[in-house]
C-alpha positions as CSV (number, residue, x, y, z in Angstrom):
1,X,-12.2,6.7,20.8
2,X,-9.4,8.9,19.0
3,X,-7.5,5.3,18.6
4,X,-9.9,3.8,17.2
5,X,-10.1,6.6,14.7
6,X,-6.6,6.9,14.4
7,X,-6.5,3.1,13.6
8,X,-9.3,3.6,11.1
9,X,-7.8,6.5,9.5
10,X,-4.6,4.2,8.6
11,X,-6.5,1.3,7.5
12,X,-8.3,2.9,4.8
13,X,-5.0,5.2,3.6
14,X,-3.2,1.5,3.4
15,X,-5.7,-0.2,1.7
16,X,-6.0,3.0,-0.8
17,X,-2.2,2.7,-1.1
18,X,-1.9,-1.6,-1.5
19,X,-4.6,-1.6,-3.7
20,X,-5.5,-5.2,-3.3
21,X,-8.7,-4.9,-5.9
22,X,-6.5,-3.3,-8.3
23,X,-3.9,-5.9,-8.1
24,X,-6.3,-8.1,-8.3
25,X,-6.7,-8.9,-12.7
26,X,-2.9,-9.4,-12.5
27,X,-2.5,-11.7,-9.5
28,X,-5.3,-13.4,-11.2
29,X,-3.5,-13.6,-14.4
30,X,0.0,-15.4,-13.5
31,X,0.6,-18.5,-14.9
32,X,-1.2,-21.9,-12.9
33,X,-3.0,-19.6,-10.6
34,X,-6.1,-21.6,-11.8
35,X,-4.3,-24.9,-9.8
36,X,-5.3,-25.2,-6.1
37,X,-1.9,-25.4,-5.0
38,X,-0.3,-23.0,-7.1
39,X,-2.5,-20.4,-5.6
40,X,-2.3,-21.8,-2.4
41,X,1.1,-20.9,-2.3
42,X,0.9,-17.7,-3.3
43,X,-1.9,-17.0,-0.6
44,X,0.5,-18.2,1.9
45,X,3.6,-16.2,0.4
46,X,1.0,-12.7,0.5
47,X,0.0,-13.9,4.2
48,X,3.2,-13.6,5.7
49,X,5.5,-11.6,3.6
50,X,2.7,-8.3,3.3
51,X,2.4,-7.7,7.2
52,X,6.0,-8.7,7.4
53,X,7.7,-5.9,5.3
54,X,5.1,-3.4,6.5
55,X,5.7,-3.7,10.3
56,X,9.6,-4.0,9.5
57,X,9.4,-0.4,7.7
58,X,7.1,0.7,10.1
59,X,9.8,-0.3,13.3
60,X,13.2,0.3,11.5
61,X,12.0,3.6,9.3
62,X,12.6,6.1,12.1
63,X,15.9,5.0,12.7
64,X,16.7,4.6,8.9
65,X,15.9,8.3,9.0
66,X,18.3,8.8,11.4
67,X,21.1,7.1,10.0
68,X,20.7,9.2,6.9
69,X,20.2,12.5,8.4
70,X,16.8,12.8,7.2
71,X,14.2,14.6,8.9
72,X,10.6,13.7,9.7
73,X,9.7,17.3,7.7
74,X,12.2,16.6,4.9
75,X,10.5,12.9,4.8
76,X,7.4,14.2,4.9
77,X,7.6,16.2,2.0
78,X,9.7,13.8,0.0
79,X,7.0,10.5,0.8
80,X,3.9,13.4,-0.4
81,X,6.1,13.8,-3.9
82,X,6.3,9.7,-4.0
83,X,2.2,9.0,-3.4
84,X,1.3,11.6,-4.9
85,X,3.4,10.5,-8.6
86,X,1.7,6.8,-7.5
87,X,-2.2,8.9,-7.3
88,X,-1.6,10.5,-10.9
89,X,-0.3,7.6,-12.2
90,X,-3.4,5.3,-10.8
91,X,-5.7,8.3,-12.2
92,X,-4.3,8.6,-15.5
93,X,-3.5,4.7,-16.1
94,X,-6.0,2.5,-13.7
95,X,-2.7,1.5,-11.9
96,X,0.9,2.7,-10.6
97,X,3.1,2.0,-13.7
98,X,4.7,-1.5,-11.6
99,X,1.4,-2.6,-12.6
100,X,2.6,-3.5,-15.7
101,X,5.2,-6.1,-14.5
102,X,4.8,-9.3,-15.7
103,X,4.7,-11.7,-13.1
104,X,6.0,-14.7,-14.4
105,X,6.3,-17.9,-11.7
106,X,7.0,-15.5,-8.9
107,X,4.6,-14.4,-6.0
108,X,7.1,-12.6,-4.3
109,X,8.1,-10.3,-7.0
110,X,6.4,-8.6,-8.2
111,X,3.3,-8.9,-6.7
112,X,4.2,-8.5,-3.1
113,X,6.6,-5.9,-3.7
114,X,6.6,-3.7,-5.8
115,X,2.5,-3.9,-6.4
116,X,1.0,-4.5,-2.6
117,X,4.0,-3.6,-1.0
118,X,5.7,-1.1,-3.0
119,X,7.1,2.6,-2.0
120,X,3.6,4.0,-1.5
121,X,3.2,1.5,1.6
122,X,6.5,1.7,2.8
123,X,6.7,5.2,3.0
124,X,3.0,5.3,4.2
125,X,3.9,3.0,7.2
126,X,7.4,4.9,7.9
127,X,5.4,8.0,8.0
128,X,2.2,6.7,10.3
129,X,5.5,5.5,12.7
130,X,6.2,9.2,12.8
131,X,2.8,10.8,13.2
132,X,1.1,7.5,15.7
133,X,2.0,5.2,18.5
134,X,3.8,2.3,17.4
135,X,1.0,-0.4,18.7
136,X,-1.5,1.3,16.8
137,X,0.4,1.1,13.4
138,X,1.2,-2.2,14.0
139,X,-3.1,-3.0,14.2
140,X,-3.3,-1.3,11.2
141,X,-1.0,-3.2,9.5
142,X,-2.6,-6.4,10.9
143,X,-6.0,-5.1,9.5
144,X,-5.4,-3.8,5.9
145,X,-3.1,-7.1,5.4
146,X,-5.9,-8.9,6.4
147,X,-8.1,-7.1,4.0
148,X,-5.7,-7.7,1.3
149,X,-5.7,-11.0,1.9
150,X,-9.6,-11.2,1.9
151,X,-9.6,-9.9,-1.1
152,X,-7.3,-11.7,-2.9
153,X,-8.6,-14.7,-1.9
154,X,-12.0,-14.4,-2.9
155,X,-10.4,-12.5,-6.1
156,X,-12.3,-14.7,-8.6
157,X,-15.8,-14.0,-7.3
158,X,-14.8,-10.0,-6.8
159,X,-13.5,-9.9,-10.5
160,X,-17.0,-11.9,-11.9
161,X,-19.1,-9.9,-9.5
162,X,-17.6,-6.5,-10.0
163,X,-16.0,-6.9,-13.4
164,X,-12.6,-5.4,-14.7
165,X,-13.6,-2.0,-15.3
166,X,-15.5,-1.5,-12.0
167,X,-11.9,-2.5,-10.6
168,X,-10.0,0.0,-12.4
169,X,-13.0,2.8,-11.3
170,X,-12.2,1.8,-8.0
171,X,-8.8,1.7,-8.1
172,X,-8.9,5.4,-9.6
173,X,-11.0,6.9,-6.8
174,X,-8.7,5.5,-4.3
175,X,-6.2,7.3,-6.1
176,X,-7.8,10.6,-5.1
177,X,-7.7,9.2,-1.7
178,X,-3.7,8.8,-2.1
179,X,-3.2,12.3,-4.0
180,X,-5.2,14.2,-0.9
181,X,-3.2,12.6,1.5
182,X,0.1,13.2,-0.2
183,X,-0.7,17.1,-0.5
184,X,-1.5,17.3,2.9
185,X,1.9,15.4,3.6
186,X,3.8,17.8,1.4
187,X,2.1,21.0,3.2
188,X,2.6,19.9,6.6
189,X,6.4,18.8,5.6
190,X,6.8,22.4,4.4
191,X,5.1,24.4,7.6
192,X,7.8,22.3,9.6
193,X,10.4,23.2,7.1
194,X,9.9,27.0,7.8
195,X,9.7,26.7,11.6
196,X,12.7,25.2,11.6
């Protein structure tokens, strides 16, 4: 039962932090989307690269750590500093300033990194690889990729059913989500910090 609720737990922080619905009116917006095979292409590109980078980070970011002398604590409180600047700026401006890249011809960047996979995730993911089992991150990662995926697939129908502004609500209120978790982050980093 606590898996399961650890799995949940990291689901809906990733999906908080990738932000598919708030991607959404700019992955809707790049040039041809409108063509079948143009976005196509780009559903296959989100597919595979999302899940990719995510369970890369989530393998390789303890031993990054270690190869910079960094600490789990010292991480800790640095990764609460970066989500919770991303939470402010989703609160103040409907989405993390990267939001305002233009994304020309390319699906790669910017929208799969920096917008769903940008340093919110990563660090999210290096920092579930610190606190969970390494199975059970990886299931996460399957699931809110799989989500995002959903979602940006069936972007078109969310965007007339919900509308723009009911996007950007959303997208704030998960932002409270992001800024709670990143206190916490930065509190616990600190505790360990002064043990130490």
């Amino acid at each position: 039962m606590s898996i399961a609720i650890d799995v949940l737990i990291m689901v809906s922080q990733l999906i908080a932090i990738i932000d598919p619905m708030g991607a959404l009116p700019l992955i809707m917006s790049m040039p041809n989307i409108e063509q079948t095979s143009v976005f196509r292409r780009a559903l296959r590109i989100i597919a595979i690269a999302v899940p990719t980078l995510l369970i890369f980070f989530a393998v390789a970011g303890p031993y990054i750590l270690t190869a910079f002398n960094i600490s789990i604590a010292d991480f800790r409180i640095a990764g609460g500093i970066v989500l919770l600047v991303i939470g402010i700026d989703t609160l103040r401006e409907g989405a993390p300033r990267t939001m305002g890249l233009s994304p020309e011809d390319y699906v790669f960047v910017p929208i799969v990194t920096p917008i769903l996979v940008g340093p919110g995730a990563i660090t999210s993911v290096m920092l579930f690889s610190t606190y969970y089992e390494l199975p059970e991150v990886i299931v996460s990662i399957a699931i809110a990729s799989l989500v995002t995926y959903l979602v940006i697939r069936f972007g078109l129908l969310i965007m007339k059913v919900v509308g723009v502004n009911m996007l950007r609500f959303i997208g704030r209120f998960m932002s409270l989500i992001i800024m709670a978790w990143a206190v916490s982050l930065i509190i616990q980093g600190l505790k360990e910090t002064m043990l130490i």
